[in-house]
DSSP file (Angstrom, degrees, kcal/mol; ACC not computed):
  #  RESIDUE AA STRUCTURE BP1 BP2  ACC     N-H-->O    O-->H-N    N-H-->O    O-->H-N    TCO  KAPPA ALPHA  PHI   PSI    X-CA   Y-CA   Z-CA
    1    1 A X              0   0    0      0, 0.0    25,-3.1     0, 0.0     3,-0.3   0.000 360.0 360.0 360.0 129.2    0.0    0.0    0.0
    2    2 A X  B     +a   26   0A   0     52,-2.1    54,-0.2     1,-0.2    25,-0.2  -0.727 360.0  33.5-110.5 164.6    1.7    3.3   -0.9
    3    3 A X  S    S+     0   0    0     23,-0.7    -1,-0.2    -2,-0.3     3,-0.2   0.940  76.8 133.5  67.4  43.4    0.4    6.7    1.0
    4    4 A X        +     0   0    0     -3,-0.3     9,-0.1     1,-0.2    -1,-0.1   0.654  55.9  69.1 -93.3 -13.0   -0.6    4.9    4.4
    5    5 A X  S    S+     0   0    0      1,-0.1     2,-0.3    21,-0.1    -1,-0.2   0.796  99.2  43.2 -83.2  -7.8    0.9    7.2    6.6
    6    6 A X  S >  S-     0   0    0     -3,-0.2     3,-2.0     0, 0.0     2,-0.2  -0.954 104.5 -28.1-130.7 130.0   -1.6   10.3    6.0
    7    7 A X  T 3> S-     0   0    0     -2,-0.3     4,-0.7     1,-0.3     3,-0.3  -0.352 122.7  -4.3  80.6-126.4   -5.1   11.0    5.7
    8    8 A X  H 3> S+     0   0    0      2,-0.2     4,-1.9     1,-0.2    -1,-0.3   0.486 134.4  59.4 -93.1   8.9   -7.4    8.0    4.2
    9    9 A X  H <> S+     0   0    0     -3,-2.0     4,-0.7     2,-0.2    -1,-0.2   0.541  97.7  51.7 -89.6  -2.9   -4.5    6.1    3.8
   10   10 A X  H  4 S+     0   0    0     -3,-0.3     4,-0.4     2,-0.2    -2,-0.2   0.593 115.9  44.4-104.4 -23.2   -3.5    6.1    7.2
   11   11 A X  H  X S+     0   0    0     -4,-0.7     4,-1.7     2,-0.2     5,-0.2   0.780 105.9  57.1 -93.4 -31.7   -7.1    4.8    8.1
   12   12 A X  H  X S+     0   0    0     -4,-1.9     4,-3.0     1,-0.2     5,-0.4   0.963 111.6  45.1 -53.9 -37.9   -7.4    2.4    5.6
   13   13 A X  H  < S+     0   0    0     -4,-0.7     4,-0.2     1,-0.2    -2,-0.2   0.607 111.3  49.9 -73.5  -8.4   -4.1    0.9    7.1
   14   14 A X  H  > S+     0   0    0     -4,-0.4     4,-1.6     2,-0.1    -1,-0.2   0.858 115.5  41.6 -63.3 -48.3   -5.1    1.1   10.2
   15   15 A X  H  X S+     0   0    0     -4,-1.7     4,-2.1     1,-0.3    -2,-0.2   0.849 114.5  57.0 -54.2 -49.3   -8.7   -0.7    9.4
   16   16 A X  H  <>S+     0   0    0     -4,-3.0     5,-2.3     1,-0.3    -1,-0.3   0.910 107.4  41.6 -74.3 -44.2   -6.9   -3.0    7.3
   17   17 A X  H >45S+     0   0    0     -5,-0.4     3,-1.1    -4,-0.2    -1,-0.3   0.804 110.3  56.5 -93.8 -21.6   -4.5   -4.3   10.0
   18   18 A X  H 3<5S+     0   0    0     -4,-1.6     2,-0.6     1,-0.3    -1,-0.2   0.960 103.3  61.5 -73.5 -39.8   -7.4   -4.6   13.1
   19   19 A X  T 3<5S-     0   0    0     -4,-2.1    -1,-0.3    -5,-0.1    -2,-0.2   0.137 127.1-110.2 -66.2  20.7   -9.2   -6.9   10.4
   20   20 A X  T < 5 +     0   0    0     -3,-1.1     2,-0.4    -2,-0.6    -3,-0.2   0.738  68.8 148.1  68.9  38.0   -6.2   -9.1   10.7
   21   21 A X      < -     0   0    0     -5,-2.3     2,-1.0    -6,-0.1    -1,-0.2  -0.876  52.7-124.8-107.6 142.1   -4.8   -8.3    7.3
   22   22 A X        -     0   0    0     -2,-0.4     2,-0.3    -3,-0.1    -5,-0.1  -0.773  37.6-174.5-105.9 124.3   -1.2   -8.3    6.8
   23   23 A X        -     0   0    0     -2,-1.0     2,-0.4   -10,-0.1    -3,-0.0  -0.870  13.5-163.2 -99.3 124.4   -0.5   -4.8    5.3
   24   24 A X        -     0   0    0     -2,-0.3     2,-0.3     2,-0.0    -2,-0.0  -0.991  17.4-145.6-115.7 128.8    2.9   -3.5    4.1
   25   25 A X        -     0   0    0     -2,-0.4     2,-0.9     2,-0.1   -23,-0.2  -0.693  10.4-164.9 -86.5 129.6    3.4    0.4    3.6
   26   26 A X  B     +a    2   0A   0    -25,-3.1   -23,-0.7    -2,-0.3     2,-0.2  -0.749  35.7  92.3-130.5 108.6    5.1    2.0    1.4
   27   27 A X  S > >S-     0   0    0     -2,-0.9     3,-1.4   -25,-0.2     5,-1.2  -0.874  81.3 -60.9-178.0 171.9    6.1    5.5    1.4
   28   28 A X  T 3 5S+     0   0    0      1,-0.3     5,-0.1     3,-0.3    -2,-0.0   0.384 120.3  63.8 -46.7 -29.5    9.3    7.8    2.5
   29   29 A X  T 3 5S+     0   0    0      1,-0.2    -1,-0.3     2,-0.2     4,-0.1   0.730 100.7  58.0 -88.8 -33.6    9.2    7.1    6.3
   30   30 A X  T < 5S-     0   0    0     -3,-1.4    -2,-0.2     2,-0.2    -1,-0.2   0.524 126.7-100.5 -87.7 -13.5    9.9    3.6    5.3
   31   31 A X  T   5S+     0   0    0      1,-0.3     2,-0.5    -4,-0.2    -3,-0.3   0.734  92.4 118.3 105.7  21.0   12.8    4.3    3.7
   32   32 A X      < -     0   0    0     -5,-1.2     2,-0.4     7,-0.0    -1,-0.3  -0.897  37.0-175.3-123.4 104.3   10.7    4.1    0.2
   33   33 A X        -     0   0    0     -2,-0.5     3,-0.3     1,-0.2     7,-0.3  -0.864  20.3-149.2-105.8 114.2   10.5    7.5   -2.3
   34   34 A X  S    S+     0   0    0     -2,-0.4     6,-0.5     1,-0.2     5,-0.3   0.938  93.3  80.3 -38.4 -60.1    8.1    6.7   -5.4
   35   35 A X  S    S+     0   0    0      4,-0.1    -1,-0.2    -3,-0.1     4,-0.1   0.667  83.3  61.8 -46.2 -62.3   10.5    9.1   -7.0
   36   36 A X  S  > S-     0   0    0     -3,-0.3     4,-1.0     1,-0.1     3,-0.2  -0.413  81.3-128.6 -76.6 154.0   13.5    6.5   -7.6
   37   37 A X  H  > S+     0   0    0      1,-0.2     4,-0.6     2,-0.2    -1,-0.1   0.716 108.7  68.9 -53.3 -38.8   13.1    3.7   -9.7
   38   38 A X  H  4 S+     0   0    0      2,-0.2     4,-0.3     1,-0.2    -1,-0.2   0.299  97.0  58.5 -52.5  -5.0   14.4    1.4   -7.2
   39   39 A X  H  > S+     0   0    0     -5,-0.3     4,-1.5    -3,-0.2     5,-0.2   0.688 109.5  43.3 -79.8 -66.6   10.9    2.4   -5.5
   40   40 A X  H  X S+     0   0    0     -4,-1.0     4,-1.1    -6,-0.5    -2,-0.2   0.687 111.2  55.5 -75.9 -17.7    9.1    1.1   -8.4
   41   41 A X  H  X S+     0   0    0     -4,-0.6     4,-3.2     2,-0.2     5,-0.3   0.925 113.2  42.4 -64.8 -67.9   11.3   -2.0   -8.7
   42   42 A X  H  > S+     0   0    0     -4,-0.3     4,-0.6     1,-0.2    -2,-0.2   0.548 113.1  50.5 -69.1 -11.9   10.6   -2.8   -5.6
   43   43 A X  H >X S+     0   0    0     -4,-1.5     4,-3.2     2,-0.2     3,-1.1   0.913 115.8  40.4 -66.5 -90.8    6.9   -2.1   -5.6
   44   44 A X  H 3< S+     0   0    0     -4,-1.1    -2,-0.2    -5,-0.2    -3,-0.1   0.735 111.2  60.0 -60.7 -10.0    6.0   -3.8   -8.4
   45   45 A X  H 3< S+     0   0    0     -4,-3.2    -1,-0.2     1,-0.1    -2,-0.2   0.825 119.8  31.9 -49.4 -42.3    8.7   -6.8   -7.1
   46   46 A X  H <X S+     0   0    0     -3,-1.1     4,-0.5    -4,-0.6     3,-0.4   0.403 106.1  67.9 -99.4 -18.4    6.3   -7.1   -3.8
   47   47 A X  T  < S+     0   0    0     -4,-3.2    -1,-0.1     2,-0.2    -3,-0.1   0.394  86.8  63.6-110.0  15.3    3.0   -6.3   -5.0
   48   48 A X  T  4 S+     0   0    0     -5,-0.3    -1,-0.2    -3,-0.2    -2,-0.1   0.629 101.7  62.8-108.4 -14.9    2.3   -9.5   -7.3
   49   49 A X  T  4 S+     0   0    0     -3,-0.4    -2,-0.2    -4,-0.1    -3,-0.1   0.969  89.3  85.4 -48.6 -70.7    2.7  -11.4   -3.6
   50   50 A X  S  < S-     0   0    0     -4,-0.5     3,-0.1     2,-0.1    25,-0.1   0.271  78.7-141.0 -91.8 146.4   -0.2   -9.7   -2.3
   51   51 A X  S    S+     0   0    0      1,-0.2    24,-2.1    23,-0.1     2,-0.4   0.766 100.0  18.1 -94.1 -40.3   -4.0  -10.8   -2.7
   52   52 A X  E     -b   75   0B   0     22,-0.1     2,-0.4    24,-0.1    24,-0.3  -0.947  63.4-157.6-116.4 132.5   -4.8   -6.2   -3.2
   53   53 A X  E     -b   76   0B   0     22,-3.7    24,-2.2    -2,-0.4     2,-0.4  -0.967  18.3-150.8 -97.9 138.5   -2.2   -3.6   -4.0
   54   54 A X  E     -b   77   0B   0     -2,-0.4   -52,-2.1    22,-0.2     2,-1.1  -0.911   4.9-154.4-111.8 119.2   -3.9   -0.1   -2.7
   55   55 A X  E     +b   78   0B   0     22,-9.1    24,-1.8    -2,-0.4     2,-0.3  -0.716  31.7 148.9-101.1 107.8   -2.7    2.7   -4.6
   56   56 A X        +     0   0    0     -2,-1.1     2,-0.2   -54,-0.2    -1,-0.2  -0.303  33.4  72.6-140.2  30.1   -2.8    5.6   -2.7
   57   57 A X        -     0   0    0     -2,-0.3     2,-0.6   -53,-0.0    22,-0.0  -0.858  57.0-128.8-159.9 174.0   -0.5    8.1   -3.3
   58   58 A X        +     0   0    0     -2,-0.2     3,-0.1     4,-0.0     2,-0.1  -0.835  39.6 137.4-138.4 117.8    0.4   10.9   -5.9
   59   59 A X  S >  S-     0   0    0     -2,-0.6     3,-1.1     1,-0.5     4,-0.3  -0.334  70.9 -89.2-155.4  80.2    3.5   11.6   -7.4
   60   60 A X  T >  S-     0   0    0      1,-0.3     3,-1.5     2,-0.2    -1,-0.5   0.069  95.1 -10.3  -7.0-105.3    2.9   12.2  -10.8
   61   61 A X  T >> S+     0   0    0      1,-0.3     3,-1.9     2,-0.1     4,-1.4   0.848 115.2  86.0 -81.5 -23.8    2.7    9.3  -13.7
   62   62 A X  H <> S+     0   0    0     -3,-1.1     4,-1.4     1,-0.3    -1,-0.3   0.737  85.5  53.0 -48.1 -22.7    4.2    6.6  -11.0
   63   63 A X  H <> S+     0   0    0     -3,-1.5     4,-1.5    -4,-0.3    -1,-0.3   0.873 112.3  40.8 -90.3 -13.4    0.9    6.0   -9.8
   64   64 A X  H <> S+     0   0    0     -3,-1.9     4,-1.6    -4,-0.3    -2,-0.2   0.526 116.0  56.7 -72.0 -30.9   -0.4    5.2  -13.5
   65   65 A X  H  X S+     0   0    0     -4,-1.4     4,-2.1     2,-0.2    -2,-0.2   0.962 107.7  48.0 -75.3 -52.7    3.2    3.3  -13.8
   66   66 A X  H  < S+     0   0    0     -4,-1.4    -2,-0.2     2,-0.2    -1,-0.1   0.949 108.5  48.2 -10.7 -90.9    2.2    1.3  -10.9
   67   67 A X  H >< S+     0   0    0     -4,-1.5     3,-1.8     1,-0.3     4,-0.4   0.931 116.7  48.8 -49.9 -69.3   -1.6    0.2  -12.2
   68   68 A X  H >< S+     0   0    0     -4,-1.6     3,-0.8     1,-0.3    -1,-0.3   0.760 114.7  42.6 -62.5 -41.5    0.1   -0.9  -15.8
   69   69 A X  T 3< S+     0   0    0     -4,-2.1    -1,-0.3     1,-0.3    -2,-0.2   0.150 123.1  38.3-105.5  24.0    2.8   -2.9  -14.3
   70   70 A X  T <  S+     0   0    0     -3,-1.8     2,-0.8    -5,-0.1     3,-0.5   0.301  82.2 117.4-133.1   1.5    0.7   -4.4  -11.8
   71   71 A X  S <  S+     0   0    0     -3,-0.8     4,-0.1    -4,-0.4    46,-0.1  -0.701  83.1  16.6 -99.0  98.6   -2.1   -4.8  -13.8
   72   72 A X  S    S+     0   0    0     -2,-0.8    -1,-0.2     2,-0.7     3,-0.1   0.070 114.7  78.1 112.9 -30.5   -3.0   -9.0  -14.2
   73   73 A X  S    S-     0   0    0     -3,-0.5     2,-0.2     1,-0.3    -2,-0.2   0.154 107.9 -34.0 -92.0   6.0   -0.7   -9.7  -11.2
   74   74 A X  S    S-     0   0    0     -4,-0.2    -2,-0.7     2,-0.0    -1,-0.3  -0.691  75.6 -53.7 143.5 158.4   -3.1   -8.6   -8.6
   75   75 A X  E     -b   52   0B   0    -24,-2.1   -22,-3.7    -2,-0.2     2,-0.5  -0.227  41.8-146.9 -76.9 162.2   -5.6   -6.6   -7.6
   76   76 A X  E     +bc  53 117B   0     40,-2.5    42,-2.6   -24,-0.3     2,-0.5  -0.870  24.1 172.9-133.3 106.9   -6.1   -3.0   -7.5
   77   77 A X  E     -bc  54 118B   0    -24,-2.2   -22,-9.1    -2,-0.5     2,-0.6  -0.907  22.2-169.2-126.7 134.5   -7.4   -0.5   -5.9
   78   78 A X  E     -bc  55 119B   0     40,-2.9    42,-2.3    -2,-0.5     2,-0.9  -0.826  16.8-138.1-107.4 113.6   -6.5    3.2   -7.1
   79   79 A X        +     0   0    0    -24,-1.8    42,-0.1    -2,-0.6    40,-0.1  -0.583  30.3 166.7 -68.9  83.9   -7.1    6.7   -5.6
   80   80 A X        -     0   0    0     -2,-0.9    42,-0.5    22,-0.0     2,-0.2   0.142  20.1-137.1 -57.4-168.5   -8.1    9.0   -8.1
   81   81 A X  B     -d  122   0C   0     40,-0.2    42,-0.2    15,-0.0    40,-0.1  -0.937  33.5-106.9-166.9 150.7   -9.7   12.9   -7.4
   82   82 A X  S >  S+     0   0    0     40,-1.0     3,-1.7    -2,-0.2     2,-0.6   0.293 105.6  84.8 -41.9   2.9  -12.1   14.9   -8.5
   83   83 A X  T 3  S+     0   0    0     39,-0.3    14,-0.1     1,-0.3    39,-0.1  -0.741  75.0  79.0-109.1 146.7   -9.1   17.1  -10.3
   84   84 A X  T 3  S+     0   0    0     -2,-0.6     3,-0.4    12,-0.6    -1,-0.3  -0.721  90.6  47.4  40.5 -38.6   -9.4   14.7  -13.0
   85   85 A X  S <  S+     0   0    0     -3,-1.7    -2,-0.2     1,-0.3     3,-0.2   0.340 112.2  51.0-103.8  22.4  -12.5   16.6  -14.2
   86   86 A X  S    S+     0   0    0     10,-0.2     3,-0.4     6,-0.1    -1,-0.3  -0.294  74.6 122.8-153.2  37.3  -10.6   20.3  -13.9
   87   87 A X  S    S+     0   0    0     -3,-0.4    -1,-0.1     1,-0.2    -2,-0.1   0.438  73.1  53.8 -86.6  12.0   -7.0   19.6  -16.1
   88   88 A X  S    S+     0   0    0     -3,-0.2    -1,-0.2     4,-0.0     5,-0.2   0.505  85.8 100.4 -97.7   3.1   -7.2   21.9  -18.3
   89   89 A X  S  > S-     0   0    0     -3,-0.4     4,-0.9     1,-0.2     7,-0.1  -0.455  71.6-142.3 -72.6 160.8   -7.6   24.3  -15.6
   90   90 A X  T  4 S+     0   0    0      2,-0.2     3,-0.2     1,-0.1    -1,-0.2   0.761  97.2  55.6 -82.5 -25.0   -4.3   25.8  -15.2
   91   91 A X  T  4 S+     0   0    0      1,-0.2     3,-0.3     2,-0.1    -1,-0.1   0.943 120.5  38.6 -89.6 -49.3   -4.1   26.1  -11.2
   92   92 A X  T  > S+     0   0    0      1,-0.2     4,-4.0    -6,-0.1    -2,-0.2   0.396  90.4 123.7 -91.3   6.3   -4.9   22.0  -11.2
   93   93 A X  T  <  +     0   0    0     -4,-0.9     4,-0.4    -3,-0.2    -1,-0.2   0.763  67.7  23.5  -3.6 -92.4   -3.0   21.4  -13.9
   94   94 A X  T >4 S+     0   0    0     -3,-0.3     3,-0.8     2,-0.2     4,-0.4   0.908 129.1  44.2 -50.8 -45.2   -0.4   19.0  -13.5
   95   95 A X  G >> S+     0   0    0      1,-0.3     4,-1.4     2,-0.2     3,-0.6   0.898 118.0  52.6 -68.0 -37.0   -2.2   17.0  -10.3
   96   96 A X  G 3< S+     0   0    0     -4,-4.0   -12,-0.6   -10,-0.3    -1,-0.3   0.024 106.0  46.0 -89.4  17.8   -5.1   17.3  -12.4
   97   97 A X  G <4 S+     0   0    0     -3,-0.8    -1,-0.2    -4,-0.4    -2,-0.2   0.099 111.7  50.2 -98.7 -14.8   -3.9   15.9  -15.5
   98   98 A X  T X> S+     0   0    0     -3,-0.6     3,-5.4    -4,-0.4     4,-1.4   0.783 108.0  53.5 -92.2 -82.3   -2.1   12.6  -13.9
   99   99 A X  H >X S+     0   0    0     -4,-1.4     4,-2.9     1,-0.3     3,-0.5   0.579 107.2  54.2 -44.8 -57.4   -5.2   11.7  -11.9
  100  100 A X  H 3> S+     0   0    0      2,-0.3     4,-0.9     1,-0.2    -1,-0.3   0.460 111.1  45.3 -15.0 -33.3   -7.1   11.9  -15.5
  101  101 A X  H <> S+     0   0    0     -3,-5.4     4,-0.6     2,-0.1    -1,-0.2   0.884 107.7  54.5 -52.0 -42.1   -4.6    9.5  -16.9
  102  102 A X  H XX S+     0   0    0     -4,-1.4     3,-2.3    -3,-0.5     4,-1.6   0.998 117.3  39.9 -74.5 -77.0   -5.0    7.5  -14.0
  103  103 A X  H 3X S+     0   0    0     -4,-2.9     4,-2.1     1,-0.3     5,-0.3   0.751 108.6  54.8 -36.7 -41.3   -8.9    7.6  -14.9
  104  104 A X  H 3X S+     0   0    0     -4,-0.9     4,-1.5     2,-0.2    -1,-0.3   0.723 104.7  55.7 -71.6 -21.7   -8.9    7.3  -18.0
  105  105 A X  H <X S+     0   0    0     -3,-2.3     4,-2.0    -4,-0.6    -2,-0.2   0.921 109.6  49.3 -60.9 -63.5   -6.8    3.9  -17.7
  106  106 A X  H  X S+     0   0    0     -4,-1.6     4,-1.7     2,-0.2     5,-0.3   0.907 103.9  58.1 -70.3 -51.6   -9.1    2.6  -15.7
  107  107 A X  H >X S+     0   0    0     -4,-2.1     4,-3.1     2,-0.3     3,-1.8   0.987 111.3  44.3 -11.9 -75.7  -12.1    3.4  -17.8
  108  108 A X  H 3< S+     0   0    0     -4,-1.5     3,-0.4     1,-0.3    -2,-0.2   0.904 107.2  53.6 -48.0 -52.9  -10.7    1.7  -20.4
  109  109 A X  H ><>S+     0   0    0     -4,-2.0     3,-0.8     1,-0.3     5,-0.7   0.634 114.7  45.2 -79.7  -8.3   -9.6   -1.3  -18.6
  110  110 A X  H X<5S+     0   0    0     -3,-1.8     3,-2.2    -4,-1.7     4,-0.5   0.860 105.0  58.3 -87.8 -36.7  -13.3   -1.8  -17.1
  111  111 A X  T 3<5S+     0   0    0     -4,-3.1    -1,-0.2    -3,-0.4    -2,-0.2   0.220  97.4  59.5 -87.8  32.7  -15.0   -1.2  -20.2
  112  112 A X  T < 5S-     0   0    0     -3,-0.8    -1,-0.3    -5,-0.1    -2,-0.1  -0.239 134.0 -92.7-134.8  18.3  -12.9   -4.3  -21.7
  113  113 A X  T < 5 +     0   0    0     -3,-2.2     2,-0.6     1,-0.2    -3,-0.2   0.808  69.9 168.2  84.6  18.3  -14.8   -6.4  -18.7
  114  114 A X      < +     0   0    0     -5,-0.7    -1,-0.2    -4,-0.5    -2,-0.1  -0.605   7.8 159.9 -70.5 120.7  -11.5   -5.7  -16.0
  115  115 A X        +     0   0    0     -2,-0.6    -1,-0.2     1,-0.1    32,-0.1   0.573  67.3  76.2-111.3 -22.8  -13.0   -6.8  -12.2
  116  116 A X  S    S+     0   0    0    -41,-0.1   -40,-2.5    30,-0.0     2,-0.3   0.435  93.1  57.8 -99.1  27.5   -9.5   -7.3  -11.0
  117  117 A X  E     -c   76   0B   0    -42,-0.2     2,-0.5    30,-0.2   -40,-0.2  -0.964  56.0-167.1-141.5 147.1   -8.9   -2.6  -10.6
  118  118 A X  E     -c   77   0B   0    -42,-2.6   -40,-2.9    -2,-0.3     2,-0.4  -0.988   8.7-170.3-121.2 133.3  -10.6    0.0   -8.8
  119  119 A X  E     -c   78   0B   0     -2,-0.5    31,-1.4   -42,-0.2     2,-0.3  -0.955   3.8-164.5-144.3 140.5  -10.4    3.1   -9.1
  120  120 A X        -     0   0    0    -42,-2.3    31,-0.2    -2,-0.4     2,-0.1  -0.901  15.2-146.0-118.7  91.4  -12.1    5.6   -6.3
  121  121 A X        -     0   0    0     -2,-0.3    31,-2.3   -42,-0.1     2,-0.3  -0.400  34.0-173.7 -62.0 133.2  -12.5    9.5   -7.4
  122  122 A X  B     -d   81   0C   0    -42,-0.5   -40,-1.0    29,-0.1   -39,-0.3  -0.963  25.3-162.7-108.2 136.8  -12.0   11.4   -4.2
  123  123 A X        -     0   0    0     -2,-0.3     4,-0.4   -42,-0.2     5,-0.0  -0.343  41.1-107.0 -71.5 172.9  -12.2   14.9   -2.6
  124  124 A X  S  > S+     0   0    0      2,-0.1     4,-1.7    -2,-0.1     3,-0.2   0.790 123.4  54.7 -71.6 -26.9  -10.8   16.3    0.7
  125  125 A X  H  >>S+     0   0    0      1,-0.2     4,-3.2     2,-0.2     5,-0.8   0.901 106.0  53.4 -80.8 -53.9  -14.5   16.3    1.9
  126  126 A X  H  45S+     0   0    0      3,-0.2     4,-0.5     2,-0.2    -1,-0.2   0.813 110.7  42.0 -52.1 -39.1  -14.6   12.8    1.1
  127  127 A X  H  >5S+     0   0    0     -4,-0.4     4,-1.0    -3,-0.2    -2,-0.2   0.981 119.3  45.5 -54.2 -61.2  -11.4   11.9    3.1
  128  128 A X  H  <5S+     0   0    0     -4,-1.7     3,-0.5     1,-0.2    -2,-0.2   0.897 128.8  22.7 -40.8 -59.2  -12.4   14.1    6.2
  129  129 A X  T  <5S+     0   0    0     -4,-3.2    -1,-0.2     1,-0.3     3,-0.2   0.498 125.9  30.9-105.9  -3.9  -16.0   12.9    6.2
  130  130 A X  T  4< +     0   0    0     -5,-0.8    -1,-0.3    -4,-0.5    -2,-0.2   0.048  60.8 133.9-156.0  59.0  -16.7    9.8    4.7
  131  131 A X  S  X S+     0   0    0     -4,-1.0     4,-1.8    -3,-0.5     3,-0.3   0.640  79.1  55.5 -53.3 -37.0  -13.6    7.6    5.2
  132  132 A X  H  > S+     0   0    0      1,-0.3     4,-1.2    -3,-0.2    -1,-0.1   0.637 104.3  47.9 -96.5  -7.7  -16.0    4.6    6.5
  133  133 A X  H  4 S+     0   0    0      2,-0.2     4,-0.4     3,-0.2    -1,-0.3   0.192 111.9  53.0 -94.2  13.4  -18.3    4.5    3.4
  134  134 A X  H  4 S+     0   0    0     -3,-0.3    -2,-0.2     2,-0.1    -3,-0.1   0.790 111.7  46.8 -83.9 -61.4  -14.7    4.5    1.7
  135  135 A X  H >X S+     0   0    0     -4,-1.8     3,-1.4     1,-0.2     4,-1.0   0.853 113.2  50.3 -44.1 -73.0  -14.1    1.5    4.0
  136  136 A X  T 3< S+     0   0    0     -4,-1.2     4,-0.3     1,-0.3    -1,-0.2   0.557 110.8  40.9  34.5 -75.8  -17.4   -0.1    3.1
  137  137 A X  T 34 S+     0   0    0     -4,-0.4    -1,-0.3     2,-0.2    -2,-0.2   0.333 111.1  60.1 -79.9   3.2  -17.4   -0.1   -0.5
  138  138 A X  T X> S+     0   0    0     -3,-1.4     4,-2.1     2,-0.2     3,-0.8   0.799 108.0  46.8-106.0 -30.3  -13.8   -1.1   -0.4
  139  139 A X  T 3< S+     0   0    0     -4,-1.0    -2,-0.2     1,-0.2    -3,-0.2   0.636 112.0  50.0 -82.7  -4.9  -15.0   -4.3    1.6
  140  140 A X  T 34 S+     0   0    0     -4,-0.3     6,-0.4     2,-0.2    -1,-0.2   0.223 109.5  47.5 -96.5   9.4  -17.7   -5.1   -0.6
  141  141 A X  T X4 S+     0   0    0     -3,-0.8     3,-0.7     2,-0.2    -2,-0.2   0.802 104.5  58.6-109.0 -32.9  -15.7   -4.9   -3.6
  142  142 A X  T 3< S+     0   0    0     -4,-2.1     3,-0.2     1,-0.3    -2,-0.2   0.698 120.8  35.5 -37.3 -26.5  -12.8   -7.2   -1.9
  143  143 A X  T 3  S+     0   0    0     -4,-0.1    -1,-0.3     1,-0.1    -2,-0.2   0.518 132.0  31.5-114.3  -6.8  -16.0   -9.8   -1.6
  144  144 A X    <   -     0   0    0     -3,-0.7     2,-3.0    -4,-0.1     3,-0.4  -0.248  68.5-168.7-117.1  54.5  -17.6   -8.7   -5.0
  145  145 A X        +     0   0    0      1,-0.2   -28,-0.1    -3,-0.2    -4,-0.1   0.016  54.1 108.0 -63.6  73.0  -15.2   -7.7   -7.2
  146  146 A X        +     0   0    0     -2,-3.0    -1,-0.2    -6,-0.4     2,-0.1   0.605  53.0  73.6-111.8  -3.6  -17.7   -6.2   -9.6
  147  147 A X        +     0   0    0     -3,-0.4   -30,-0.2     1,-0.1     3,-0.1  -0.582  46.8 178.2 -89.0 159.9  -17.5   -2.4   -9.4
  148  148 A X        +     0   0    0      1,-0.4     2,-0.2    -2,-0.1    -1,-0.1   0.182  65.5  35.0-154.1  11.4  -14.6   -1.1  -11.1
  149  149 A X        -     0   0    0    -31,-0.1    -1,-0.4   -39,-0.1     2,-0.3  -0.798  57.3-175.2-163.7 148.5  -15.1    2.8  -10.7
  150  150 A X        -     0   0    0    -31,-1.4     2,-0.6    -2,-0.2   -13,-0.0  -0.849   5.3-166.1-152.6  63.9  -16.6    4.3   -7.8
  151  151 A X        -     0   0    0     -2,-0.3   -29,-0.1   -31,-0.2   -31,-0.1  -0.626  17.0-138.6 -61.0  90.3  -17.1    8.3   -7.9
  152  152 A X        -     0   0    0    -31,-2.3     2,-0.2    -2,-0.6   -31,-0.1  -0.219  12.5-165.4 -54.8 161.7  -18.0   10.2   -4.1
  153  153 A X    >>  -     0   0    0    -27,-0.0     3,-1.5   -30,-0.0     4,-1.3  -0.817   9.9-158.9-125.0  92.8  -20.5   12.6   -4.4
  154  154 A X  T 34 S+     0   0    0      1,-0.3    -2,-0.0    -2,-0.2     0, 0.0   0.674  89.1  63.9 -49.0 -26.4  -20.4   14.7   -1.3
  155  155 A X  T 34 S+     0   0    0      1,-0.2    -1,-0.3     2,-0.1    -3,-0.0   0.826 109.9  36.6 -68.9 -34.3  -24.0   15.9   -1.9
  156  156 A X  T <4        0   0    0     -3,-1.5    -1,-0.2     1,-0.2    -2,-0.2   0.731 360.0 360.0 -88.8 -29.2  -25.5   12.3   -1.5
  157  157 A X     <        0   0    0     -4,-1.3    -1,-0.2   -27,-0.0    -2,-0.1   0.002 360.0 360.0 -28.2 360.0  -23.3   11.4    0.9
C-alpha cells in the first residue's frame, strides 16, 4: 500500500491491519520515495505477492506506472480525485492531469470487462468525512469484485 501514513491512507491501514490483514506500507518514512526507480522495482517486485495492491498516493505518472505494471498480477485499488474533471484548468494542472490518466486507464480497462482494478474518485471532503463509506465499498468490492469505478459525491453522501 503506498500513501498509508496520512489521511485515508492512514485509516485504511489502520482498518486494514485490526481486520487481521497483513498490510505492508510503502512510502518515505519507510525508507521508500516513489520518486527513484528502485521504489518502483521494488513495488512492483512485492505487490504481485499480495492478494490487493492499494494505490494511494500521488507523485505524478508513478501511480499510473504502478496500475500498468501491476495490472493481471493482482488486484487493484486506485485513488483518483475529482481534479481529473478540472486539467485543463491551469491552477490543477499537473495534479489534475495525472489523476485523469490515471482515470482514464481505468475506464478503459473496465469497459474491456477488468474486475480485477478499482479506481475511487475522491475529494478532501470525502477523506475528512466519509472515510467509512470508503471502508465499506472497499470491503464489498474485496468480496464482489464487480464495481470497477466508484465516484463520491459529497451531496449524496
Amino acid at each position: 500500500m503506498t500513501g498509508h501514513t496520512k489521511g485515508l491512507g492512514n485509516v485504511l491501514y489502520d482498518y486494514l491491519k485490526e481486520q487481521g490483514h497483513e498490510v505492508v506500507g510503502v512510502s518515505r518514512t519507510t525508507g521508500h520515495d516513489l520518486k527513484d526507480d528502485s521504489t518502483i522495482e521494488h513495488i512492483i517486485k512485492e505487490a504481485e505477492h499480495y492478494d490487493v495492491f492499494i494505490n494511494n498516493t500521488f507523485q505524478f505518472s508513478r501511480q499510473l506506472e504502478l496500475v500498468k505494471a501491476l495490472r493481471g498480477k493482482t488486484r487493484i485499488v486506485s485513488f483518483g480525485s475529482i481534479a481529473s474533471m478540472f486539467s485543463k484548468n491551469v491552477e490543477w494542472n499537473i495534479y489534475g492531469r495525472y489523476k485523469k490518466e490515471l482515470e482514464d486507464y481505468h475506464r478503459e480497462q473496465s469497459s474491456h470487462g477488468a474486475k480485477d482494478i478499482l479506481l475511487i474518485n475522491i475529494t478532501e471532503t470525502t477523506i475528512e468525512n466519509h472515510s467509512q463509506s470508503i471502508i465499506k465499498m472497499l470491503d464489498y468490492w474485496l468480496e464482489n469484485p464487480s464495481l470497477t469505478f466508484v465516484e463520491f459525491n459529497n451531496d449524496i453522501l
